[in-house]
N, C-alpha and C positions, 0 to 999 in steps of 0.2 A: 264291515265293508271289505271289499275285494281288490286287490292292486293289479294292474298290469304295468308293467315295467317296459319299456323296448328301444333298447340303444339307435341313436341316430346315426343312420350312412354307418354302421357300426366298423365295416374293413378298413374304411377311412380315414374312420375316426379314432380307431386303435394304429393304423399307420402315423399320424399326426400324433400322438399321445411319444413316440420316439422320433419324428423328423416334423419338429413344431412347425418349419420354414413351410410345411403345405398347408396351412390355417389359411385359412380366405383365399384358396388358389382353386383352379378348377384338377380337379384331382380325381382318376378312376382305377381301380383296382382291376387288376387282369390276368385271365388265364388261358392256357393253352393245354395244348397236349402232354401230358406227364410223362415225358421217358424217361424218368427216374427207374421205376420200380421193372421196368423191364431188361433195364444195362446190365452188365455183369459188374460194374462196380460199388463197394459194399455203401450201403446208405442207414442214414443214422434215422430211425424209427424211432413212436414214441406212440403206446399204448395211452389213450387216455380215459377219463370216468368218462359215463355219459351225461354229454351234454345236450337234450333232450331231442327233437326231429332236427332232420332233415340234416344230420352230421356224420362222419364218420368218425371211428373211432381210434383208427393208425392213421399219422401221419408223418411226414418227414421234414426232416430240419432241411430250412434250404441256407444255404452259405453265400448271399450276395456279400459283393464291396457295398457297407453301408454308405463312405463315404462319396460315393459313383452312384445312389440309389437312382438317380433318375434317367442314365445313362443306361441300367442294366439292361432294362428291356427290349434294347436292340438284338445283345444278343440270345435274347430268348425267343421273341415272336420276330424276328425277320431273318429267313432261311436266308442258305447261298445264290437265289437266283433274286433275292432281294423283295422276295414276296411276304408282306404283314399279314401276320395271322396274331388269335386272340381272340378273347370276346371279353367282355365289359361286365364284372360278375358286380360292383358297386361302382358309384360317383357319389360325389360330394354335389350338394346343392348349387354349389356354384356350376358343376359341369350342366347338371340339370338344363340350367338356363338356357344352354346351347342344343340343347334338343337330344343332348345322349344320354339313354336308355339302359337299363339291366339288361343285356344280352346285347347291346350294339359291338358288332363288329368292329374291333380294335380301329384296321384302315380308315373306317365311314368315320368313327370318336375323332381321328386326326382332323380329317377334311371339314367338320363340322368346328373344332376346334384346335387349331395349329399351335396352341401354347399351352398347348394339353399338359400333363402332369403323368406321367403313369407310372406306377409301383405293380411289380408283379407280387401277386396272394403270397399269403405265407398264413397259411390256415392252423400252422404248429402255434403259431406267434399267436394267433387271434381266439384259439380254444385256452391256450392258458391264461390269457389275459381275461376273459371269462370265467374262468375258475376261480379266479382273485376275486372278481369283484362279485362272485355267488359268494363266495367264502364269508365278505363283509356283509353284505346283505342279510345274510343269514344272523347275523348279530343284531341286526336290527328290525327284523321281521319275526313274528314267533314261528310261521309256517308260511315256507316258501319252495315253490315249483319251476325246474327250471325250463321251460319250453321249450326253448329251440337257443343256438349260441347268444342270442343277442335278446332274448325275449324271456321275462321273468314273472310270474305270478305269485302273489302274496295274499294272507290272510290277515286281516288286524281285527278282528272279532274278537272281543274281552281285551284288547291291548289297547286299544288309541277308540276312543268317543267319538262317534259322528262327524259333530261339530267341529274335532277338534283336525279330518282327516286333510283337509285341505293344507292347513299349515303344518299336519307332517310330513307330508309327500310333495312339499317346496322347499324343505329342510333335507328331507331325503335327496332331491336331486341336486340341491347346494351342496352335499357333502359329497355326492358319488364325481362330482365334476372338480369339487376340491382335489380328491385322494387322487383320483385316477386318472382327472382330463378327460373325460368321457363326457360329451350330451345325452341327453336322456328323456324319455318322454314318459309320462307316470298319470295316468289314470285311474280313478276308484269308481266302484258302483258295487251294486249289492250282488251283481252277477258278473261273472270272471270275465263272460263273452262281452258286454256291456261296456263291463272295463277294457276288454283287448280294441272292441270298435269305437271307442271313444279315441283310446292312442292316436289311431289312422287320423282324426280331427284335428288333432293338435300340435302334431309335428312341423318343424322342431321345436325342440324343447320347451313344450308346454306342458300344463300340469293341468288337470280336469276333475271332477268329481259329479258321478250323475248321479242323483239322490232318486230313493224309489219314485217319486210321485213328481221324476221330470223326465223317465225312460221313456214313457209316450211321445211326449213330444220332440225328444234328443233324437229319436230311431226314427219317427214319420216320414224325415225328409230324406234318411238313406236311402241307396242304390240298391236294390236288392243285390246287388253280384261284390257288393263290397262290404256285405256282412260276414263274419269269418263261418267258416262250413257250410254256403250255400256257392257252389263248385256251378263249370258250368252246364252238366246235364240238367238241374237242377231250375239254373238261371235262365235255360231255354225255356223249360216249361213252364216257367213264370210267366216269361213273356208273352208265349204262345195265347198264354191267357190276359192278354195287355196288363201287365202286372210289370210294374216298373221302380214300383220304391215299396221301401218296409209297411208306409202304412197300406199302402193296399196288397201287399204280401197276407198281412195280419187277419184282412176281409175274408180267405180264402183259407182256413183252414184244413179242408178238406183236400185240397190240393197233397200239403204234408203228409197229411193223415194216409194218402194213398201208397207213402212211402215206408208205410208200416212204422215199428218201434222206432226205426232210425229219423222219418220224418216229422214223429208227434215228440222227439227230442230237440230237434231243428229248431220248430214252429215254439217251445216253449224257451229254449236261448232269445230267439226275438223280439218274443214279448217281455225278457229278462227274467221269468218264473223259471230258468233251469236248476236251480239252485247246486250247481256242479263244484265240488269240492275240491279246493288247493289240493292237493297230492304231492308229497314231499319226494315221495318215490313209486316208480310204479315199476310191473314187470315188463319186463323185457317179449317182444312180439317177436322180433327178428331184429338180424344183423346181415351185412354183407361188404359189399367191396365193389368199386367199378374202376371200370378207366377210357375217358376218349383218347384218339389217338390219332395219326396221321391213317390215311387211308391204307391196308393191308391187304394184299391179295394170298402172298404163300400160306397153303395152307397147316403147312408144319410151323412158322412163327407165328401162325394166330392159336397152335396147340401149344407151343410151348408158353405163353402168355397165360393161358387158360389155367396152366399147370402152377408158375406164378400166382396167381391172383387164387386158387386152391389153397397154395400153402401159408400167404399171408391171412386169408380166410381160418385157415386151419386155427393160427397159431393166437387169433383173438379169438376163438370159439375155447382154445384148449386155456388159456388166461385168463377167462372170465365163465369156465368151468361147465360152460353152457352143455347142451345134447340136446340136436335139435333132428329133428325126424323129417321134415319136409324140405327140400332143396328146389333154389328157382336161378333159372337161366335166361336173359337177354340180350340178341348179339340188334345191333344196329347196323345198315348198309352205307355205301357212300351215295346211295339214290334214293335215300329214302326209306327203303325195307326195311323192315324187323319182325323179329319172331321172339316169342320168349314160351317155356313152359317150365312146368313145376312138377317132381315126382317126391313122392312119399317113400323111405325106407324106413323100415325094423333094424338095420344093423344099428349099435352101437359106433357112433361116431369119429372117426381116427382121419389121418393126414391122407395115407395113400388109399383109403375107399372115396375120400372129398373128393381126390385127385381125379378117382377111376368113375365117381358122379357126374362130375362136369365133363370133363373127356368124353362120356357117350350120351348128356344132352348134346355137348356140341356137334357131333355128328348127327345126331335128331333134328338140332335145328337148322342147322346150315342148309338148307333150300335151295338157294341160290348161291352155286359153288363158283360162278363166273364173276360174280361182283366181287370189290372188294368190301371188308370188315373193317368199322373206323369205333365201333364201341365195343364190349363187352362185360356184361354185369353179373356177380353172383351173390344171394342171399341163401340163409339158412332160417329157419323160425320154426316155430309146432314145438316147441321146448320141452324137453320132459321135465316137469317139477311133481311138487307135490298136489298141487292144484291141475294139475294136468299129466295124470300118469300114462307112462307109455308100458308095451311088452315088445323086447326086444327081443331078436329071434334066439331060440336055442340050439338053434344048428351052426351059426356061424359064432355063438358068443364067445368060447375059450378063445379064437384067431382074433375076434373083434378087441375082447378083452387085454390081447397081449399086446395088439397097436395101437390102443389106446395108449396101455402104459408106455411103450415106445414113444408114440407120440407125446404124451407129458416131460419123458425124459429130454429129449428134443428141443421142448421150448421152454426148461432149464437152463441149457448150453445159451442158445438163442437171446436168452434173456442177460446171459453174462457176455456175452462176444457178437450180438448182431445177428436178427433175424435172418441174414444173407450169409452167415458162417456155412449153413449146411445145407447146400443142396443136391439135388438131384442131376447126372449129365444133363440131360434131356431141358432143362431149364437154361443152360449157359446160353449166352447168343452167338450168333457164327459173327466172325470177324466182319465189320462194316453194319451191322446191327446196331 
């Protein structure tokens, strides 16, 4: 049998695990624009393992007054002209009841709820608190995958009997709530996805097991658009076809099937036949970096930013040894625009060709030079390993070769005195920045 694991209100609930007083309060975690990483003053980073999607992998310590925690967020989302900004990245069930939403505007959370609760993210706090409790899991799992910060997959196949999986994984979550103060929701089935959509049933903190020969009937009554990896291009064309729950998804096979290898993978998750394997570790696709922000117009702080967000790119590519040949660029407008594109290079990978990469997407893609820039995002991926060999050029490889080694020496120092010890003028902010 298969385990899905997934921490409940997890931002919340790892906030409550150190400020117990927000247990039964209505309580939403929140964030804003990060001018951290863009100030000239030095900031304490922290490179971390990966913890599987949808996370980064540098983050920064923030230094609230704990004992002020609920106080803090004044002065973080409400500028000098007294205007709340924020958005609502968790709540606790309690906020729930009041109608606020993952991505509700901080202002709307008050007026819907006036006895609100609000702690701003600390996503340093929240990935190592994660690591802990993989670390114990892992003792108690033989094979275990970590999915995303708060979501965990396990294998108990030759470890724990059928019969016996239900009273391990009510044991497992009495102990992971003992150690940690964590809720948890735990699910098993013979298939991982099975297990994951079972979770979404039983939250919170419930426990579930779907035996082979109750998957039909447990899946008939889902949503098609709330099984996991049916997205909503997908979910349209289900319905186009009055197609509205799994069991009549399941009637339509052909549908999938038009979707090639990817959709006759789909179609056999649903019927819980995918037989997709725990992965303890997998490789690495891509990495990157973003940041929203208040809205930008100068076009020289939105290069110097670019050049930022290059070098902290650089300096988790050079730490985790990577070389990656394909680079991608998206800026976001304050009206809605974006553009994003991807180019392919042969060089051998160093700090100031990232640099001089992104620098002339960003002149690619800036289209609209009259509006202002309120996001910008960079990735790298196309990895050169052994499973994936690349040829790097021969004409630039001895300069590539020497800025690499530059490059590694760099985030040596970096690694001893602070990513922000060494940089470039062109990086500083002009005064009132």
């Amino acid at each position: 049998m298969k385990l899905h694991m997934d921490l409940d209100c997890y931002f919340v609930s790892a906030e409550r695990t150190r400020y117990p007083f927000l247990k039964n309060r209505p309580v939403v975690v929140v964030k804003s624009s990060d001018k951290r990483i863009f100030n000239n003053t030095k900031k304490s980073g922290s490179l971390l393992d990966d913890s599987g999607a949808f996370n980064g992998l540098l983050e920064f310590s923030n230094h609230y007054n704990s004992k002020n925690i609920l106080s803090v967020w004044r002065d973080l989302f409400i500028d000098s002209k007294g205007v709340i900004h924020g958005i609502v990245i968790a709540k606790s069930y309690e906020a729930k009841k009041y109608g606020i939403k993952t991505g509700t505007p901080l202002k709307e959370a008050l007026l819907l709820c006036p006895n609100l609760c609000i702690i701003p993210s600390d996503h340093l706090f929240y990935q190592k608190l994660s690591f802990k409790l993989k670390k114990f899991l892992q003792t108690q799992i033989p094979l275990l995958e970590q999915y995303s910060i708060d979501e965990f997959f396990g294998d108990l196949d030759g470890w724990v009997e059928p019969k016996e999986v239900f009273n391990f994984i009510k044991q497992l979550q009495q102990k992971i709530l003992k150690q940690f103060d964590l809720p948890i929701s735990i699910a098993a089935s013979s298939s991982k996805w099975i297990a994951k959509l079972a979770t979404n049933t039983i939250k919170p903190f419930g426990v579930k097991v779907v035996y082979p020969w109750q998957i039909q009937s447990f899946t008939d009554p889902i949503f098609i658009e709330d099984f996991p990896g049916i997205g909503r291009a997908i979910t349209k064309r289900l319905k186009a076809h009055n197609v509205h729950t799994l069991k009549e998804a399941k009637s339509l096979p052909w549908l999938f099937y038009s979707y090639g290898k990817t959709g006759k993978e789909l179609y056999k998750k649903i019927l819980g036949q995918d037989n997709d394997p725990v992965l303890p570790s997998k490789e690495r696709k891509g990495i990157g970096i973003s940041r929203n922000f208040s809205p930008v117009y100068d076009r020289g702080e939105l290069r110097r930013r670019v050049r930022i967000l290059s070098k902290y790119l650089s300096y988790t590519i050079a730490k985790l040894n990577l070389f990656p040949t394909t680079f991608y660029m998206k800026l976001r407008y304050e009206h809605g625009q974006k553009n994003s594109r991807s180019v392919t290079s042969e060089h051998y990978c160093n700090e100031a060709f990232l640099r001089s990469i992104f620098l002339e997407l960003f002149e690619d893609l800036d289209i609209y030079p009259r509006y202002k820039i309120h996001y910008i995002g960079l990735s790298a991926r196309n990895f050169a390993t052994k499973n994936n060999p690349k040829t790097f050029s021969l004409l630039t490889h001895k300069y590539d070769t020497k800025m690499h080694h530059l490059t590694k020496t760099l985030t040596k120092i970096r690694d001893k005195h602070g990513i922000d010890m060494i940089n470039i003028g062109s990086e500083l902010a002009a005064p009132g920045m």
